[in-house]
N, C-alpha and C positions, 0 to 999 in steps of 0.2 A: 871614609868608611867604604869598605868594596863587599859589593852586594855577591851573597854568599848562595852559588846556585849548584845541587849537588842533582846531577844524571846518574841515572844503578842504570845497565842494562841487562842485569839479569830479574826475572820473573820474580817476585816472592810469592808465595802463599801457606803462608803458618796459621795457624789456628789462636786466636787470641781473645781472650777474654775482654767483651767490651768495656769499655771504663765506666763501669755505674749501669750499666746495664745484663738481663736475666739471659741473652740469647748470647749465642758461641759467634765466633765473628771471626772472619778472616781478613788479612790483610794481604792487599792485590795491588799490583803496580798498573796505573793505568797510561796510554796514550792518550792524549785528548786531541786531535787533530784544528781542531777551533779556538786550541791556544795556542798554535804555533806549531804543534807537536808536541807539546810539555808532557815529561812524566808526572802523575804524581801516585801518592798513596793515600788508598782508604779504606775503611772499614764496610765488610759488604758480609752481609745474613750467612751462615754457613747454611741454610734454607734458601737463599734466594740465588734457582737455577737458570732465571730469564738472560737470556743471551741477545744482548743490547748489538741492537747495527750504532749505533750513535748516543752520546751520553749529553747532555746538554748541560756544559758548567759554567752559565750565566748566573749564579749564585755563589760562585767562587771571587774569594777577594783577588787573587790573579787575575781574572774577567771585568770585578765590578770596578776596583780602584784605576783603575787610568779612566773609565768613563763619568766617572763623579770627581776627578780632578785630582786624583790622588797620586802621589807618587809610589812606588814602594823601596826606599832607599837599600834595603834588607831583608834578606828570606834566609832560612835553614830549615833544612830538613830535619827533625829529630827523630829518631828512629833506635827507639833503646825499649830497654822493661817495663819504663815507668810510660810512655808515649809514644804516638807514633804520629805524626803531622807537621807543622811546621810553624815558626815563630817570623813574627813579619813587623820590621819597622817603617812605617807609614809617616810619609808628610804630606800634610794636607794643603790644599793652596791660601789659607788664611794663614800660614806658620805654624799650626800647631802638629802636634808628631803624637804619636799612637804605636803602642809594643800592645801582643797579645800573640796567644799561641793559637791555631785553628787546628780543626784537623776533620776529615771528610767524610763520609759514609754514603754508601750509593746502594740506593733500596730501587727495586724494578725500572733501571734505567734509570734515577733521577739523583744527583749528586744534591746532599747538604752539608753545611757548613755550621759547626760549633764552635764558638769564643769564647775561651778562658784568659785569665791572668792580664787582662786588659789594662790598661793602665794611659791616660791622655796627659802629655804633658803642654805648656803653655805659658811658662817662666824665660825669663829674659835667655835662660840654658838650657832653652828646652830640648835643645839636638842633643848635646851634651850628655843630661839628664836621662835621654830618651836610649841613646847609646849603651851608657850604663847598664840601664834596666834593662834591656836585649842581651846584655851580654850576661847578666846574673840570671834572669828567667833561662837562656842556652845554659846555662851550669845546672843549676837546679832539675829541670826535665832532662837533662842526662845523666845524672848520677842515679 
């Protein structure tokens, strides 16, 4: 499996309708310098004008899972109509493996994280199995 890691370097900022939520939201490419440099994308208040020196993404599964033992075998960015975030296949150090989509929103400097589509597998197949279901979950949030 080769872990699937997608850099944009230009800006976005489009106006997008939160998912399940009443306020206007845009989506912003951020740098995180305390992950390496990683880009990512999140949903941030078309209201919130606080102009952040540092964002602290110690709540992000990129942050937490190598310190709780986790691996992350898989990542993709999805970035379509239907989502914008990313889907992340997880092995954990007992062998059990974990699919789910996240995706981020940064409200006055503070980054959170929502998990959808989660799914733990734990069968003699579970890589297998876990595989699969990353790759169906990436179909389905891009169409």
């Amino acid at each position: 499996m080769r872990c699937i890691v997608l850099r944009v370097s230009m800006i976005f900022a489009l106006t997008f309708p939160a998912l399940g939520q009443s306020e206007q939201m845009t989506i912003e490419q951020m740098q995180i310098p305390r992950l390496g440099g990683r880009t990512i994308f999140v949903f941030k208040p078309t209201t919130d004008n606080v102009q952040c020196p540092s964002i602290d993404p110690r709540a992000t599964t990129q942050w937490m899972a190598p310190r709780l033992g986790r691996t992350i075998l898989a990542e993709a960015l999805v970035y379509s109509g239907n989502a914008v975030g990313y889907v992340f296949l997880i092995s954990y150090g007992n062998g059990t493996h974990e699919v789910y989509f996240s995706s981020y929103t940064q409200r006055a400097c503070a980054l959170t994280e929502s998990q959808s589509h989660q799914r733990v597998f734990v069968t003699d197949n579970r890589f297998n199995e876990a595989k699969v279901y990353y790759h169906s979950l990436l179909s389905e949030l891009l169409e």
